[in-house]
Each structure stands twice: as structure tokens, then as C-alpha cells.
KENUBA-708991 format. One record per atom (N, C-alpha, C): x, y, z; residue number from 1; atom name. Coordinates in steps of 0.2 Angstrom, whole numbers. Example, Ala and Ser with C-alpha at 12.3 -4.5 7.8 and 13.67 -1.06 7.14 Angstrom:
(atom (66,-28,39),1,"N") (atom (62,-22,39),1,"CA") (atom (66,-16,39),1,"C") (atom (64,-11,35),2,"N") (atom (68,-5,36),2,"CA") (atom (64,0,39),2,"C") 
end
This chain:
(atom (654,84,-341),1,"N") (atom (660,86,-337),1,"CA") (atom (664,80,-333),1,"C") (atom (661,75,-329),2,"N") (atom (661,71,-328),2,"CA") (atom (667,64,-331),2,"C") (atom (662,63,-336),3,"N") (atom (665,60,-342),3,"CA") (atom (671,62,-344),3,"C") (atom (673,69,-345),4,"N") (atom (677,70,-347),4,"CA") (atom (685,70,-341),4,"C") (atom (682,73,-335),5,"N") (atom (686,71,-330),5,"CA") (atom (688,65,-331),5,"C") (atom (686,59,-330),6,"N") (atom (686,53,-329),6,"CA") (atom (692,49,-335),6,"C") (atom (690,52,-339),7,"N") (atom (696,50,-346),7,"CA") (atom (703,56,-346),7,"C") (atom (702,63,-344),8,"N") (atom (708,65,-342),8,"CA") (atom (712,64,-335),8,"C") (atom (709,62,-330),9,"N") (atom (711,60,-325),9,"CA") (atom (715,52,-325),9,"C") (atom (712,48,-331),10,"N") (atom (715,42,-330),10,"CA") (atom (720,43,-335),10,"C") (atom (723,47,-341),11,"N") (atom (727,48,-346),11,"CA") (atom (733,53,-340),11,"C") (atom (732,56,-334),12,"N") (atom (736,59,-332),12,"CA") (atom (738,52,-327),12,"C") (atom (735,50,-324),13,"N") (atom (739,44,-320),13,"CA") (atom (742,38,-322),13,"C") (atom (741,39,-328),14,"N") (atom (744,34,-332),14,"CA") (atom (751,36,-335),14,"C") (atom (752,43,-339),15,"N") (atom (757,46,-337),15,"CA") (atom (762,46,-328),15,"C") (atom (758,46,-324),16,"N") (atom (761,49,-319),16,"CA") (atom (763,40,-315),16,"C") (atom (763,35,-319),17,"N") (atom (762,30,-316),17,"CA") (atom (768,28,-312),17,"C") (atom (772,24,-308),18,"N") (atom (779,25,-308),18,"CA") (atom (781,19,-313),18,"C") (atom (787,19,-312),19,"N") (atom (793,14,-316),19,"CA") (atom (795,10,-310),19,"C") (atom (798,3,-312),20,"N") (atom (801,0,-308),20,"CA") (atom (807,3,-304),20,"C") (atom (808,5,-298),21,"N") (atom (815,11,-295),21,"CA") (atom (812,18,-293),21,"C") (atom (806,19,-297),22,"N") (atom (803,26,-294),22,"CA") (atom (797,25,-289),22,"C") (atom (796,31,-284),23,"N") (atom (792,31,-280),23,"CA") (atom (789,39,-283),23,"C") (atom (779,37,-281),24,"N") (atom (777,42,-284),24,"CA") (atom (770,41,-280),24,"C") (atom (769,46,-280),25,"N") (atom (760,49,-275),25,"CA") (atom (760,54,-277),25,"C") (atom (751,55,-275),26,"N") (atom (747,63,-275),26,"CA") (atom (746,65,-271),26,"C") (atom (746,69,-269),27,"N") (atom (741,73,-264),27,"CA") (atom (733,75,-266),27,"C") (atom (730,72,-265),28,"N") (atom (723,77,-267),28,"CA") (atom (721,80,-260),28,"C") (atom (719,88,-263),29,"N") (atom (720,91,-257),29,"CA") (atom (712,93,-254),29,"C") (atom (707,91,-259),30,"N") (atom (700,92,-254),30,"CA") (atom (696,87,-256),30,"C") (atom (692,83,-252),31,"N") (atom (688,78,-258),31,"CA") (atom (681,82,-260),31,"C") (atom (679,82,-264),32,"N") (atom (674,83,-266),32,"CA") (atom (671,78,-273),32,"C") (atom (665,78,-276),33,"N") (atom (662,75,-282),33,"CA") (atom (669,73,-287),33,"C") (atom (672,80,-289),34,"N") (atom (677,78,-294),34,"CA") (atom (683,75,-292),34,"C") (atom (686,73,-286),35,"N") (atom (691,72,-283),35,"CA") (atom (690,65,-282),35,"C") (atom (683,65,-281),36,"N") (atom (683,56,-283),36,"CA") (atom (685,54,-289),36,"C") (atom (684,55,-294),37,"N") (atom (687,54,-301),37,"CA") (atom (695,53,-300),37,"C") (atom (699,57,-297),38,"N") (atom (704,58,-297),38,"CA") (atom (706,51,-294),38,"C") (atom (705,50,-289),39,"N") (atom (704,45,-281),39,"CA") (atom (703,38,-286),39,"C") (atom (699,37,-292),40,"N") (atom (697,32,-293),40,"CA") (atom (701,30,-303),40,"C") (atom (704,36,-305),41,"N") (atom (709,35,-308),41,"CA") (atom (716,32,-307),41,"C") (atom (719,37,-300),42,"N") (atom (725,35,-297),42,"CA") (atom (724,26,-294),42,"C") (atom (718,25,-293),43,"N") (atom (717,15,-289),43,"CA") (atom (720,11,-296),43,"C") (atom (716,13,-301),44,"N") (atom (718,9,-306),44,"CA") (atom (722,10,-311),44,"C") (atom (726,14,-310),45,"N") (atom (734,13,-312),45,"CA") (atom (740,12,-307),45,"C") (atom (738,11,-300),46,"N") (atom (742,9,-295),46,"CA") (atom (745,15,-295),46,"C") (atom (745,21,-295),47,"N") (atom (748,28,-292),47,"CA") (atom (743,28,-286),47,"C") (atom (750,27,-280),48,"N") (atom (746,28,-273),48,"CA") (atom (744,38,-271),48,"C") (atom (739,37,-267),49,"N") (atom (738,44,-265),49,"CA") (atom (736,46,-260),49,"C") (atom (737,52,-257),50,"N") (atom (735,54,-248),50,"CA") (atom (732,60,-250),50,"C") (atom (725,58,-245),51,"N") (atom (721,62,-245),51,"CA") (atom (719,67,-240),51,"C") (atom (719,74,-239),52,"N") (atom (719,79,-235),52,"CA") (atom (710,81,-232),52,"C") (atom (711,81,-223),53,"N") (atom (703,79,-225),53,"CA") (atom (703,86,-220),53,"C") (atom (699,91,-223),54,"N") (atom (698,99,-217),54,"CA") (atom (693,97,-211),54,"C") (atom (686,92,-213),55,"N") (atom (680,94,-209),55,"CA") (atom (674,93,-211),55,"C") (atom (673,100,-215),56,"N") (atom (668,99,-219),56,"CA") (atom (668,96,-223),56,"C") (atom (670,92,-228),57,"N") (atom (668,88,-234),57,"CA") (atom (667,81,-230),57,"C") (atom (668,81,-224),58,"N") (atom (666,73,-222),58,"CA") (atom (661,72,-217),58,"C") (atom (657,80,-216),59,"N") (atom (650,79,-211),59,"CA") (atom (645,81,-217),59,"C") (atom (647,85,-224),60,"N") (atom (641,87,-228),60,"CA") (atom (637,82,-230),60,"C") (atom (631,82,-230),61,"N") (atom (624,79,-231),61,"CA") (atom (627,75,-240),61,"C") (atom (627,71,-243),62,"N") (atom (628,67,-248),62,"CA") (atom (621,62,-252),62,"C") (atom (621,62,-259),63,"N") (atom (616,58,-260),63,"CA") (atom (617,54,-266),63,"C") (atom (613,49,-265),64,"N") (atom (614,44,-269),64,"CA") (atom (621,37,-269),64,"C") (atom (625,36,-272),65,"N") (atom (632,35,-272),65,"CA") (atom (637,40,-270),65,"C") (atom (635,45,-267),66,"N") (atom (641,49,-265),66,"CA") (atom (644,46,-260),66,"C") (atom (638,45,-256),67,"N") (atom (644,45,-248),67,"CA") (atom (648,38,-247),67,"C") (atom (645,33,-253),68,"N") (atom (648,27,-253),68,"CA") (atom (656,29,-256),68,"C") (atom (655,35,-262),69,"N") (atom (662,35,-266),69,"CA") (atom (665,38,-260),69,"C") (atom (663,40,-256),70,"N") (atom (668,46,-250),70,"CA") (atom (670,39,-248),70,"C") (atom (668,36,-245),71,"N") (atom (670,31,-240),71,"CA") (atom (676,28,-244),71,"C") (atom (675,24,-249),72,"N") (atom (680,21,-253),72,"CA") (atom (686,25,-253),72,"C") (atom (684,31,-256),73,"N") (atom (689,35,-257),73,"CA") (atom (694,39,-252),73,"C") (atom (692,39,-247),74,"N") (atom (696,39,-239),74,"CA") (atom (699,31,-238),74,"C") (atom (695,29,-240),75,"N") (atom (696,21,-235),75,"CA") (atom (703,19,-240),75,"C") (atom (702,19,-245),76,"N") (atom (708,13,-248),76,"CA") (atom (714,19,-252),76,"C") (atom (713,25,-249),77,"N") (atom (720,29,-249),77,"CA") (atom (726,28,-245),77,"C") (atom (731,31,-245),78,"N") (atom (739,27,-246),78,"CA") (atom (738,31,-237),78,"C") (atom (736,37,-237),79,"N") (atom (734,41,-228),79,"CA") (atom (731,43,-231),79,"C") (atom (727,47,-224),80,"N") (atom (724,52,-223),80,"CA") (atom (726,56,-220),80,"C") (atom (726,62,-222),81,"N") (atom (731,68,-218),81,"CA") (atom (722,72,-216),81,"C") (atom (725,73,-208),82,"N") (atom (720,76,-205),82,"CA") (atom (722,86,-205),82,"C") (atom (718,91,-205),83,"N") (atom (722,97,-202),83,"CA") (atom (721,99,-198),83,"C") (atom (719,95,-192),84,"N") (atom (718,95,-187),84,"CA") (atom (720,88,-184),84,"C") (atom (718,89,-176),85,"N") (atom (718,81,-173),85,"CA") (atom (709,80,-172),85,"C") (atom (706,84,-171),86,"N") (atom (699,86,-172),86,"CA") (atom (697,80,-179),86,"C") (atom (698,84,-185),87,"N") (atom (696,82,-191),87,"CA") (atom (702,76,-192),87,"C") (atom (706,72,-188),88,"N") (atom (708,67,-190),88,"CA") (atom (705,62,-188),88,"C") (atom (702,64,-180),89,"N") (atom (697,59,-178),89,"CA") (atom (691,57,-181),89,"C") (atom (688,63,-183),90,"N") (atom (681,65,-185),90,"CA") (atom (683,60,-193),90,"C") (atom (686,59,-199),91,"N") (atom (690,56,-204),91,"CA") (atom (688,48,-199),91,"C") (atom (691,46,-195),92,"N") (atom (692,39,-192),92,"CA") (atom (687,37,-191),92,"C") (atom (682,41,-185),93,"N") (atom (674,38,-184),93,"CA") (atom (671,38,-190),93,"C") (atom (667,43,-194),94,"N") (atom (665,44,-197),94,"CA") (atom (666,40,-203),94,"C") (atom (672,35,-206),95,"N") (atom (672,34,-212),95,"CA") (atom (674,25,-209),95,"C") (atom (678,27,-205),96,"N") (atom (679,21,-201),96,"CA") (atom (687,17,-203),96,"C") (atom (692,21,-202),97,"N") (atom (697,19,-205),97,"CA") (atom (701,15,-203),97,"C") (atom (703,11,-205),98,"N") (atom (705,6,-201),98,"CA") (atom (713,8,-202),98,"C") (atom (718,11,-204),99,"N") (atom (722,18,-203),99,"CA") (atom (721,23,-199),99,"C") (atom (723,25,-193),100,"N") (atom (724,31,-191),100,"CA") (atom (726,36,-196),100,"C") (atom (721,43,-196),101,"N") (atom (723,47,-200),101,"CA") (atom (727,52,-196),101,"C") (atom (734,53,-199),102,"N") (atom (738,57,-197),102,"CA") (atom (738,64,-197),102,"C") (atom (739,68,-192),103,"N") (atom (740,77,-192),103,"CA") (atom (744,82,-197),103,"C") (atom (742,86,-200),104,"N") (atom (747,89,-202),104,"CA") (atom (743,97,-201),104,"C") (atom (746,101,-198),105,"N") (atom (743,105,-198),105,"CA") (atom (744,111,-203),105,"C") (atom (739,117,-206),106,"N") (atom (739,120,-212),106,"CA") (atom (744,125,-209),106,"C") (atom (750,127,-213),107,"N") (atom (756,132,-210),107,"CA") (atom (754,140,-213),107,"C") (atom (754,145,-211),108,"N") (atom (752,151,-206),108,"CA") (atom (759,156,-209),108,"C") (atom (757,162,-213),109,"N") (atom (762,166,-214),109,"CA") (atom (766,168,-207),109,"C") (atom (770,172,-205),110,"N") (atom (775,176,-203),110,"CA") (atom (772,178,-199),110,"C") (atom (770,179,-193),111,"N") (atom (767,186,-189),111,"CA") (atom (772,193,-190),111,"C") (atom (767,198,-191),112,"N") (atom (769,207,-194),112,"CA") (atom (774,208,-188),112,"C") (atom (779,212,-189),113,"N") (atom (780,216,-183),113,"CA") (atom (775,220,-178),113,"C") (atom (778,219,-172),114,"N") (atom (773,225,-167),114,"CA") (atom (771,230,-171),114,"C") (atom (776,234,-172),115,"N") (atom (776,241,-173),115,"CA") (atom (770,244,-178),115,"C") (atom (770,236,-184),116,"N") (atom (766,236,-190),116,"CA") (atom (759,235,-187),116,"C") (atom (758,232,-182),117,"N") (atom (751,229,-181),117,"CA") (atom (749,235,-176),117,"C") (atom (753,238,-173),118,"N") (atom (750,242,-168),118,"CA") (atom (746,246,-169),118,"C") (atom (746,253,-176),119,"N") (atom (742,255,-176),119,"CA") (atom (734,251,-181),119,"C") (atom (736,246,-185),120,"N") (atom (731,244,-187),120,"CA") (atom (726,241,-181),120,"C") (atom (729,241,-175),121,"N") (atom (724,237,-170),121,"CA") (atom (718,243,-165),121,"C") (atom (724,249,-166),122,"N") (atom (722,254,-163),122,"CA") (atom (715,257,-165),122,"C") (atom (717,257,-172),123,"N") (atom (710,259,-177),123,"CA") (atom (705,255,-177),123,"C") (atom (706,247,-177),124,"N") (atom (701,244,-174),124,"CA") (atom (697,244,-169),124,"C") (atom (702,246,-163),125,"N") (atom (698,245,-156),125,"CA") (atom (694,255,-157),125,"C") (atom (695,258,-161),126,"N") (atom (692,264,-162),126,"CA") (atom (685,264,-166),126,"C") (atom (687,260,-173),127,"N") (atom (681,259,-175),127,"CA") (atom (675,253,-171),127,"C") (atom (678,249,-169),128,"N") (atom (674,245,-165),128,"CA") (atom (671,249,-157),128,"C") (atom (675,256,-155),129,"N") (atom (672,256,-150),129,"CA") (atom (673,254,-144),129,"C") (atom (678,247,-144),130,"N") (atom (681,242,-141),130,"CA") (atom (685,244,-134),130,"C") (atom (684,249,-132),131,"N") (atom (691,254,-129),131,"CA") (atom (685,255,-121),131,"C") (atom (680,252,-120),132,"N") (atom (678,252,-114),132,"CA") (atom (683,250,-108),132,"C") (atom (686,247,-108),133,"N") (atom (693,244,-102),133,"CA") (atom (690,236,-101),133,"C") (atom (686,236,-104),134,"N") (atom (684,228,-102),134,"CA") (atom (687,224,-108),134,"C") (atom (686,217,-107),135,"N") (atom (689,211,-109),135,"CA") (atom (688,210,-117),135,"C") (atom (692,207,-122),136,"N") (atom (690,207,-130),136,"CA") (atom (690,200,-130),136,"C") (atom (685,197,-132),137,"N") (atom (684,189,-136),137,"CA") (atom (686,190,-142),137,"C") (atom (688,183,-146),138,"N") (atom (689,184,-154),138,"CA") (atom (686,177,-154),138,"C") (atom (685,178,-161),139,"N") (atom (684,169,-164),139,"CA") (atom (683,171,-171),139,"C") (atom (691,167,-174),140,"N") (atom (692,168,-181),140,"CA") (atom (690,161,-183),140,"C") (atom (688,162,-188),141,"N") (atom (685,156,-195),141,"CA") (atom (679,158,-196),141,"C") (atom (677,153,-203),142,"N") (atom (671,151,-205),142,"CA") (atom (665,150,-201),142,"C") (atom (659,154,-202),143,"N") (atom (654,154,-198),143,"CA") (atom (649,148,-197),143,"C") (atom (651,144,-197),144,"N") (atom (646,136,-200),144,"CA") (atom (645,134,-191),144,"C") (atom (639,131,-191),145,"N") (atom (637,129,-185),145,"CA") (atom (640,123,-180),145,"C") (atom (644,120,-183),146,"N") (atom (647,115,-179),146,"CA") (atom (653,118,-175),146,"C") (atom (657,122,-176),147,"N") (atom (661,128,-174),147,"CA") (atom (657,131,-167),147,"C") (atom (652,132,-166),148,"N") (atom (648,131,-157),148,"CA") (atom (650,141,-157),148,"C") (atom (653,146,-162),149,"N") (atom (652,150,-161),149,"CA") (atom (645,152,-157),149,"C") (atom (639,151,-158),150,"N") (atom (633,152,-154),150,"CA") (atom (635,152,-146),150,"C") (atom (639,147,-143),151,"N") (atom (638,145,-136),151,"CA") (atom (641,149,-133),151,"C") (atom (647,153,-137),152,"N") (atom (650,160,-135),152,"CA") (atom (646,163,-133),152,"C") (atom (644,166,-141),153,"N") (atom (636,170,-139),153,"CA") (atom (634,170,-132),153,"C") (atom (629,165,-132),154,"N") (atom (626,162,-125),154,"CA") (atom (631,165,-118),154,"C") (atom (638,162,-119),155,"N") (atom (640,163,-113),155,"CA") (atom (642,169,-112),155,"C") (atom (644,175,-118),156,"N") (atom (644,184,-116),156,"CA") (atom (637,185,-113),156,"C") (atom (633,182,-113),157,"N") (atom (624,185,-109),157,"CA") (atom (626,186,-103),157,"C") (atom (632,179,-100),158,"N") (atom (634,178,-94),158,"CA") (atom (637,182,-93),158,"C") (atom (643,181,-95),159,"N") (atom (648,185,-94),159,"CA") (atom (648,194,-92),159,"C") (atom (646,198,-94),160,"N") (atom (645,204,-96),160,"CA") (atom (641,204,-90),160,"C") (atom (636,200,-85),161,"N") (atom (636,201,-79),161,"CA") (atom (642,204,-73),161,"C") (atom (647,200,-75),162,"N") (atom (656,201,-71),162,"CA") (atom (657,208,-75),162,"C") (atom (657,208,-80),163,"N") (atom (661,210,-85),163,"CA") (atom (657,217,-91),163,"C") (atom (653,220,-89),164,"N") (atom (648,224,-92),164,"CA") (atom (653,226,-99),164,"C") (atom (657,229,-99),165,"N") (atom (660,230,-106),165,"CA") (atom (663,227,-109),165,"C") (atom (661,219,-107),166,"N") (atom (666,213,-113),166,"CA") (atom (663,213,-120),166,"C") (atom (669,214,-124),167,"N") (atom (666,212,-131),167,"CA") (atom (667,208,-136),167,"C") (atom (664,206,-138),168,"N") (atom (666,197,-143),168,"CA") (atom (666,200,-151),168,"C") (atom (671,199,-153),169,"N") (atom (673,198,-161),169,"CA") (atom (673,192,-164),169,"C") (atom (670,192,-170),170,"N") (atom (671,188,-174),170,"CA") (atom (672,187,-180),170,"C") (atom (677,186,-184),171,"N") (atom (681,185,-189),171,"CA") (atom (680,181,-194),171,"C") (atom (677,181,-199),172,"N") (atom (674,177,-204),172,"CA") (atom (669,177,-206),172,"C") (atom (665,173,-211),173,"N") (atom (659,174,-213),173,"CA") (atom (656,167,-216),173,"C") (atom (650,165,-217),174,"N") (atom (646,159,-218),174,"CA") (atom (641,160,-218),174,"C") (atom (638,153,-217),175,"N") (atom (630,151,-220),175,"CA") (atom (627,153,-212),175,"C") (atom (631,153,-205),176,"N") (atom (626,151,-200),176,"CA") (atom (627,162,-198),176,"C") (atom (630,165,-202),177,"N") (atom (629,172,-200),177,"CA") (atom (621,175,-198),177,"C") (atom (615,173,-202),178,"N") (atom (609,174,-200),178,"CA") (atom (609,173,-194),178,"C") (atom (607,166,-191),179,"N") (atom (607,163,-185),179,"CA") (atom (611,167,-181),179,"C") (atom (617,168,-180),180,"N") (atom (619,172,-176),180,"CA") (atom (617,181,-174),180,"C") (atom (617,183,-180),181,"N") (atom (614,189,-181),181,"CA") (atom (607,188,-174),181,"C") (atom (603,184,-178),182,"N") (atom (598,183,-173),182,"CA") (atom (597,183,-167),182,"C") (atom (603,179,-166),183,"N") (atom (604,178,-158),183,"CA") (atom (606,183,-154),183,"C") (atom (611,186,-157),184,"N") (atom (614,193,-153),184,"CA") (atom (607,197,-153),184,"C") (atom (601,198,-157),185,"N") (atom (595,202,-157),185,"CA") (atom (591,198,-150),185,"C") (atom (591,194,-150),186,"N") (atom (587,189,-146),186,"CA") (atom (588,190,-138),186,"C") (atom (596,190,-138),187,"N") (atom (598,192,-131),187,"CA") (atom (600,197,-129),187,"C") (atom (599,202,-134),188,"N") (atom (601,208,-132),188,"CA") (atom (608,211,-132),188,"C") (atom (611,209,-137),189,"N") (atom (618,208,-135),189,"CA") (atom (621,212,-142),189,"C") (atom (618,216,-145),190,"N") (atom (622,220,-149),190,"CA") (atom (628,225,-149),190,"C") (atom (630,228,-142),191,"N") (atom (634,233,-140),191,"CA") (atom (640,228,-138),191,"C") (atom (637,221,-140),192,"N") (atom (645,218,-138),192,"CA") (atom (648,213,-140),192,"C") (atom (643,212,-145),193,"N") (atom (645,207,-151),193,"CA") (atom (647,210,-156),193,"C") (atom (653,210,-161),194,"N") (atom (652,212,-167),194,"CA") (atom (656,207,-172),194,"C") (atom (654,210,-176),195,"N") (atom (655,203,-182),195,"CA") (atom (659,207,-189),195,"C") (atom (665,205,-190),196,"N") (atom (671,209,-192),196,"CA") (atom (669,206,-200),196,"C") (atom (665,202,-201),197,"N") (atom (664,198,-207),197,"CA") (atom (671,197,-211),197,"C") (atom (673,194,-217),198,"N") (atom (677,191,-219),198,"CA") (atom (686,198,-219),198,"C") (atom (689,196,-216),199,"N") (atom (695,200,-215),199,"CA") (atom (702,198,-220),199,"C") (atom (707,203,-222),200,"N") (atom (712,203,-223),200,"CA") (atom (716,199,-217),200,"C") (atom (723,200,-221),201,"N") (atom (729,198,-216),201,"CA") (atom (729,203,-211),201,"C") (atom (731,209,-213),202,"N") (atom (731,214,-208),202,"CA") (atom (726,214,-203),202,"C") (atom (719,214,-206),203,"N") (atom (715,215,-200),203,"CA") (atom (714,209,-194),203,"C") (atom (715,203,-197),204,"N") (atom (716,198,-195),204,"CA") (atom (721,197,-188),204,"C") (atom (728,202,-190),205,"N") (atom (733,202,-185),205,"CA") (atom (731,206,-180),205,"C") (atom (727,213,-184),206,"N") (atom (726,218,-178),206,"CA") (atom (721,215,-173),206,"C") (atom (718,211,-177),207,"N") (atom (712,207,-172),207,"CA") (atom (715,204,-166),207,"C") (atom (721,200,-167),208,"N") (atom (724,195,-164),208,"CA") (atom (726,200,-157),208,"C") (atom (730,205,-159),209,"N") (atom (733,209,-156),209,"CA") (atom (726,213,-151),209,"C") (atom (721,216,-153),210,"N") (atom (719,219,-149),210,"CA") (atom (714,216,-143),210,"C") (atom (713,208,-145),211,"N") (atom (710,204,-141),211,"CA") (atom (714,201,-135),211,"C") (atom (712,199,-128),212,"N") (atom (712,196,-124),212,"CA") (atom (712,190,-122),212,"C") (atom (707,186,-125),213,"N") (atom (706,180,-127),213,"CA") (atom (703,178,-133),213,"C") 
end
């Protein structure tokens, strides 16, 4: 598969090469294994390219020649576009760039009308239960560990002292859902944690809407 990426990747950048008068780049938009190939096509025909860096593709575990091809492949790109200021830093420590990587953040449909989200929030706070008068937490994304989703956890044990009917949402799904799951058993915290697992649009706004903070 490889192999063959490696001979269609350098036949497209060869095509895409510029002329003398034109100006020409790629975006590649995640690095992974195959994206090197790409990263390593475009060098050797002189098509410059900027590379889009989320997060996780630059803290995951790597072996053999990979994390040296990451580094290259960050390092001698034309930018680095961070989607974050977070992951633009994390891009700079981590790979070492002697380029600041620049922000661009991921752009976000339209927010719904009121009118359109109000009852979808409504039925959430009913299916959830959520209608004690006390305070709503949210936290939308990917449940992965370095996201400190946990610490939340932790600090509702606290909280729910002041606040006995606060209740924390979370929006999305991942590898660290177990561990969380556990935690909420561990503390006792299951009348006020709930986990929305992976959501639409809709429920995502109704989220937005029925929460607090």
C-alpha cells in the first residue's frame, strides 16, 4: 500500500509542481503514516506544504522511524497551522520548531434559532432528569485522557457539597470512557454525571443551551 502511495504521491506532485509565475501549496490536513508519503513527495518536487496539526497525532506513542518521519515532516513544512493555541504550542515544544506554528481555528456551522433549540433542550433536561434547579456542567469533545475531563469528575464530588443537584454532561465518546465510567462508580456520582455519548448537531445545541457552564 505503501509502495504504492509513494509512486502516486510523487506522480501527483510532479503534476502539481509549479511553473515559473505560479504559486502553489498543499494543505495536508492530518499527519499520520500515509501523510508522510505525501510530506515526502511534495519535498522532492519543490511543492511547498502546510501542515494542519489537531493534538493527537503529535502526543501519540510512535515506533521505529515514525516519530523521526513526524518530526521532519513538521519541521521542514512551509507552516504549521495549529487548531488551537494549545496544539500550536504543543507542535513547537514537542517537535521543536524553529517556526512558530500559527492558529487557525476549525470554523463551526451557524447556531439554530432559539425557538429551534428550545424544545430540543427541553426534552433533554427531561430525559436527563436535569430539572432539579441546580447548576448544568457540559464538556463537549473526544473523551481521551489528556482533556482532564476526570478532574471535573473530581471537582463535582466537591461541588455537589454547595450545590447537591449539580449536574455534569458530557458530550462525546472515546478510549478513556471506561475510566470515567469508573470514576463516577467510585465516587458515587452517578445521579449527576451523565454521559450523552456521541451527539448530533441538534443535541449538541440543545446541550449548549440547557447548560450553565
Amino acid at each position: 500500500y505503501f509502495l504504492a502511495l509513494r509512486r502516486y504521491g510523487r506522480d501527483v506532485a510532479a503534476r502539481i509542481a509549479p511553473t515559473p509565475g505560479e504559486e502553489v501549496a498543499v494543505l495536508v490536513g492530518l499527519w499520520d503514516t500515509a501523510a508522510h508519503f505525501w510530506c515526502a513527495a511534495l519535498r522532492e518536487t519543490g511543492v511547498p506544504y502546510l501542515l494542519f496539526g489537531y493534538g493527537v497525532e503529535l502526543v501519540a506513542p510512535l515506533y521505529g522511524g515514525l516519530p523521526e518521519w513526524r518530526r521532519q515532516d513538521f519541521e521542514r513544512a512551509s507552516r504549521v497551522i495549529g487548531c488551537s493555541r494549545a496544539s500550536a504550542a504543543l507542535a513547537g515544544d514537542r517537535l521543536g520548531l524553529t517556526t512558530p506554528a500559527i492558529v487557525v481555528n476549525p470554523s463551526v456551522g451557524p447556531r439554530p434559532a432559539v425557538p429551534d433549540i428550545a424544545p430540543h433542550a427541553a426534552a433533554l433536561r427531561d430525559r436527563l432528569q436535569a430539572a432539579g434547579g441546580g447548576p448544568v456542567l457540559l464538556s463537549v469533545g473526544r473523551l481521551v485522557a489528556r482533556k482532564g475531563f476526570d478532574l471535573v469528575i473530581r471537582s463535582v464530588a466537591d461541588i455537589r457539597r454547595e450545590f447537591p443537584n449539580v449536574t455534569y454532561l458530557l458530550a462525546g465518546d472515546g478510549p478513556e470512557r471506561p475510566h470515567l465510567d469508573a470514576l463516577v462508580h467510585e465516587l458515587d456520582l452517578e445521579p449527576h454525571v451523565r454521559f450523552l455519548g456521541s451527539v448530533d448537531e441538534t443535541t449538541k445545541w440543545a446541550a449548549y443551551a440547557l447548560c450553565d457552564i
